[in-house]
C-alpha positions as CSV (number, residue, x, y, z in Angstrom):
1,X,0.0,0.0,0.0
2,X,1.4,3.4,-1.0
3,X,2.0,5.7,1.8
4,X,0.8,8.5,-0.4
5,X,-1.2,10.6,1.1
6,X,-4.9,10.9,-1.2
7,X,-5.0,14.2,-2.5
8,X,-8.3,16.2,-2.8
9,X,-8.2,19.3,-5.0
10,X,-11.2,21.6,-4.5
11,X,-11.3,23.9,-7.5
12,X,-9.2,21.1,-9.8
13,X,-10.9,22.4,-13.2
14,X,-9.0,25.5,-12.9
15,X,-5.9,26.4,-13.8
16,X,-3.9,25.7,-11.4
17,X,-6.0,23.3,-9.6
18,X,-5.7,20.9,-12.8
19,X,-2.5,21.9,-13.5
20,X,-1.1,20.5,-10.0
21,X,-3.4,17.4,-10.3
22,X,-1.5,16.4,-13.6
23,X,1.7,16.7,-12.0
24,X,1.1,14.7,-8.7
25,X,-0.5,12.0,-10.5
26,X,2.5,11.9,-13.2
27,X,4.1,11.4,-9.7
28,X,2.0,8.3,-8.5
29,X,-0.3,10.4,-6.2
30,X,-4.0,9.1,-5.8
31,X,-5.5,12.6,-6.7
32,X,-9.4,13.6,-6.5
33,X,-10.4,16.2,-8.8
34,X,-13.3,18.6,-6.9
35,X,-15.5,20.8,-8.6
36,X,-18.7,23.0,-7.5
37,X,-20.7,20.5,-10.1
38,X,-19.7,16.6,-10.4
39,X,-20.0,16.2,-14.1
40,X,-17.6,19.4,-14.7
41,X,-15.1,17.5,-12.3
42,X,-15.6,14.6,-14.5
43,X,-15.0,15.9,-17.8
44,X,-11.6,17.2,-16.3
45,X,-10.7,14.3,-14.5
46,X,-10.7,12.2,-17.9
47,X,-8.4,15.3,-19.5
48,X,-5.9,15.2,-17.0
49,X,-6.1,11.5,-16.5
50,X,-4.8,11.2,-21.2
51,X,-2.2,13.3,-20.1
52,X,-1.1,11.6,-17.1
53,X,-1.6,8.0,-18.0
54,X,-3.0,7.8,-14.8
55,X,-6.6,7.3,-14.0
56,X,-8.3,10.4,-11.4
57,X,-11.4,10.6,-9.5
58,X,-13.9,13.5,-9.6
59,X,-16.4,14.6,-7.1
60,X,-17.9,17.6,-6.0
61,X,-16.1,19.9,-3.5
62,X,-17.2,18.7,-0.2
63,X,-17.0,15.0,-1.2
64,X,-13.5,15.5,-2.4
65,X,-12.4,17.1,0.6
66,X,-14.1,14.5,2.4
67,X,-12.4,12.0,0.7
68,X,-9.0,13.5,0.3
69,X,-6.1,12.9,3.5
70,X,-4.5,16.2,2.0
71,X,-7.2,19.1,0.5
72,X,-6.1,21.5,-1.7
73,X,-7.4,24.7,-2.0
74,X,-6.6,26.0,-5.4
75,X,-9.7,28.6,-6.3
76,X,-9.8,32.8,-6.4
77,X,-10.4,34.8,-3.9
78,X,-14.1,35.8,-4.6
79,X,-14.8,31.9,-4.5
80,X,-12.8,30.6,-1.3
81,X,-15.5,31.4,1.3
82,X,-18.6,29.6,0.1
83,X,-16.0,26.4,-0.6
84,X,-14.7,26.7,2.9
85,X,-18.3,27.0,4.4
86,X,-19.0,23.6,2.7
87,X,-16.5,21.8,3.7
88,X,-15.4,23.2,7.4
89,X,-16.7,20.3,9.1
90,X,-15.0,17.1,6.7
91,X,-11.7,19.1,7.0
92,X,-11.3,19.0,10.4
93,X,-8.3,17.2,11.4
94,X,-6.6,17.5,8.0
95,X,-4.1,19.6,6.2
96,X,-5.3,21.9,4.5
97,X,-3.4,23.6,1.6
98,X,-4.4,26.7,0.5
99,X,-3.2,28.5,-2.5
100,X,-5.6,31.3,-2.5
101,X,-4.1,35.1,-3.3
102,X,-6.4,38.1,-2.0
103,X,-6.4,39.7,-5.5
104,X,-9.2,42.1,-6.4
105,X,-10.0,42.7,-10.2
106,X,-9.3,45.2,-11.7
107,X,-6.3,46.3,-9.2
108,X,-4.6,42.8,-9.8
109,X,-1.3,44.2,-9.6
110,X,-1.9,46.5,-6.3
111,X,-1.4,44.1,-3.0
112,X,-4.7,44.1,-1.4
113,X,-4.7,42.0,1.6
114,X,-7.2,41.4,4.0
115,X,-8.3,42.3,7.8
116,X,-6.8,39.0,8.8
117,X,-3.0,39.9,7.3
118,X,-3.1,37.1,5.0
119,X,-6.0,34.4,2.9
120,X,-4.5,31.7,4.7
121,X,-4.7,33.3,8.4
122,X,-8.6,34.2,7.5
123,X,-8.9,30.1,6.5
124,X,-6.9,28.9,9.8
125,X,-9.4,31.7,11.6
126,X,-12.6,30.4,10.1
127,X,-11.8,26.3,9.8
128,X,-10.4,26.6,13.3
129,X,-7.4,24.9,15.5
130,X,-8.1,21.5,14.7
131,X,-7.5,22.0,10.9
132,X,-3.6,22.5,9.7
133,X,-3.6,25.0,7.1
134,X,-0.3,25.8,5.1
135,X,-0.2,28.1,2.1
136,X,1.7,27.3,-1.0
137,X,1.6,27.6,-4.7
138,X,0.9,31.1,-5.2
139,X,3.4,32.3,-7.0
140,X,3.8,29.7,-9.6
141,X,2.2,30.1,-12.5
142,X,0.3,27.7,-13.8
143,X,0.6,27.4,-17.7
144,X,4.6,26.5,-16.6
145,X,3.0,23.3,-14.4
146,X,0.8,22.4,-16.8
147,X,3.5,21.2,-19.0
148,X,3.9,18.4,-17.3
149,X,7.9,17.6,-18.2
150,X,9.4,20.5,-18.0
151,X,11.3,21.9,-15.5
152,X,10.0,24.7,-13.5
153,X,12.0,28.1,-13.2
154,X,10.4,29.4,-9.9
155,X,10.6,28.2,-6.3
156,X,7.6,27.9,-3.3
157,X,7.2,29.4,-0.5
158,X,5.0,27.4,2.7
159,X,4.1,29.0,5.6
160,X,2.2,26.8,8.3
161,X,2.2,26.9,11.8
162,X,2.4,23.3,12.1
163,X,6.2,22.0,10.8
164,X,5.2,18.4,10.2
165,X,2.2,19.8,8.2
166,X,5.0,22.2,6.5
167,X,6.9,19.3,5.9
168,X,4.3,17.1,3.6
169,X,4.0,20.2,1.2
170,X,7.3,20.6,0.8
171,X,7.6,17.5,-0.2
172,X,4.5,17.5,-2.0
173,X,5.7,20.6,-4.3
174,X,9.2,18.6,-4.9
175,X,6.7,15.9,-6.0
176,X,5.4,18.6,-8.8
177,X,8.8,19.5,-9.9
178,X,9.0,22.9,-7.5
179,X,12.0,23.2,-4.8
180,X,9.4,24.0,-1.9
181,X,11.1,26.0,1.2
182,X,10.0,26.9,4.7
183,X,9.2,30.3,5.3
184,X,7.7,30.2,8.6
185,X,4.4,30.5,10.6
186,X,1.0,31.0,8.7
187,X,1.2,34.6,9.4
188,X,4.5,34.6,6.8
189,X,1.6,33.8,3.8
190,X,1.3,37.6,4.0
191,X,4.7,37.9,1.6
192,X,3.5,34.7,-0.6
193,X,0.4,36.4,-1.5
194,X,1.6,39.9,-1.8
195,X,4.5,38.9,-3.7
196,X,1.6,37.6,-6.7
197,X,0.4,41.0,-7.0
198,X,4.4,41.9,-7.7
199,X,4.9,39.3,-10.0
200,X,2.0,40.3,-12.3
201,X,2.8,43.9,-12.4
202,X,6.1,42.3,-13.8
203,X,4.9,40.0,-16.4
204,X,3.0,43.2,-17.8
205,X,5.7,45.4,-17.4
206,X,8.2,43.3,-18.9
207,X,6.8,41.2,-21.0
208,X,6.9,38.1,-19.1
209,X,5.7,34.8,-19.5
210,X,4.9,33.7,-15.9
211,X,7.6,35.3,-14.0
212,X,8.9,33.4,-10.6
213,X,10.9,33.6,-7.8
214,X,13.9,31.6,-6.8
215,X,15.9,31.5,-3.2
216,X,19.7,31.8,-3.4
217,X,22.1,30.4,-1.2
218,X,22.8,26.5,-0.1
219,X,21.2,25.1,2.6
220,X,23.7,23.7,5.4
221,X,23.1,20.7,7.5
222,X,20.7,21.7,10.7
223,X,22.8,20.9,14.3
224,X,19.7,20.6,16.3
225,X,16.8,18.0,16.3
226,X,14.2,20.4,16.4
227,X,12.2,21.5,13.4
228,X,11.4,25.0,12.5
């Protein structure tokens, strides 16, 4: 039996949603594609699953997230409420990933972020303690992911409060190609989704096809046991 965790994406007929779902199942995940409507999960499920040569499951939202060990978050801003209202009580327990950025059309490119400092600390607020919510994924763009073997230009940051939690998506965006780093507690989201706003003033400004971000500097053995 693999020890895999089952991954639910809520919001996997989007861009990046189905772009992420291609890669971890390229990568021998058992992924669930979730959708507001079951058949539209469907129709992409079968997509993703010609170019993966790996079969997917579909479901709605909250059956996906119910399903899923590891939920993934991967809708805009405007849409992430209702979703986390549906599925608040299946979630509990779980890690949650949430890619969300706080962008408001048509100021895209102005860093708009809300009451709470951050998407991610307004999720951890509203699905409560017993939920471990880590952002990632924002700053990735996904028309680069959704060519599934090519290598990826841009790094990720994940911010969690929980460092095991932390942990599984890093390893879960080396899985999709990324070099995932720790950034911190869930409050350091704030720069992750900030940062998008940044990045798409510079893919206008220059010209850009999907502009990314990469951390410089090797890493160096840790001397102490405990995580950060």
């Amino acid at each position: 039996m693999s020890d895999k965790p089952i991954i639910a994406i809520l919001g996997g007929t989007g861009a990046l949603g189905s772009a992420l779902a291609l890669r971890w199942a390229k990568a021998g995940y058992d992924v669930i594609v979730g959708s507001r409507q079951a058949d539209k999960a469907e129709t992409a499920a079968a997509e993703i699953a010609t170019r993966a040569g790996r079969s997917l499951r579909a479901m709605d939202n909250r059956a996906a997230a119910t399903a899923g060990g590891v939920v993934v978050l991967t809708v805009p801003h405007a849409s992430e409420k209702p979703i986390l209202e549906d599925v608040k009580a299946v979630v509990q327990g779980k890690i949650f990933i949430d890619a969300t950025v706080p962008l408001k059309p048509p100021q895209v490119t102005r860093v708009q972020l809300p009451p709470e400092g951050s998407a991610a600390r307004a999720a951890q607020t509203f699905l409560g303690a017993d939920v471990k919510v880590v952002s990632a994924f924002h700053n990735v763009a996904a028309e680069r992911l959704r060519n599934a073997g090519a290598a990826i230009d841009c790094d990720v940051l994940v911010a969690g409060d929980d460092a095991d939690a932390r942990q599984v998506v890093v390893e879960l965006a080396e899985a999709a190609g990324l070099k995932g780093w720790h950034v911190g507690p869930l409050d350091n989201s704030a720069v992750a989704e900030a940062l998008t706003s940044a990045l798409i003033f510079i893919n206008r400004r220059y010209g850009i096809d999907g502009a990314g971000i990469r951390i410089t500097g090797q890493p160096k053995p840790k001397t102490d046991k405990k995580p950060a």
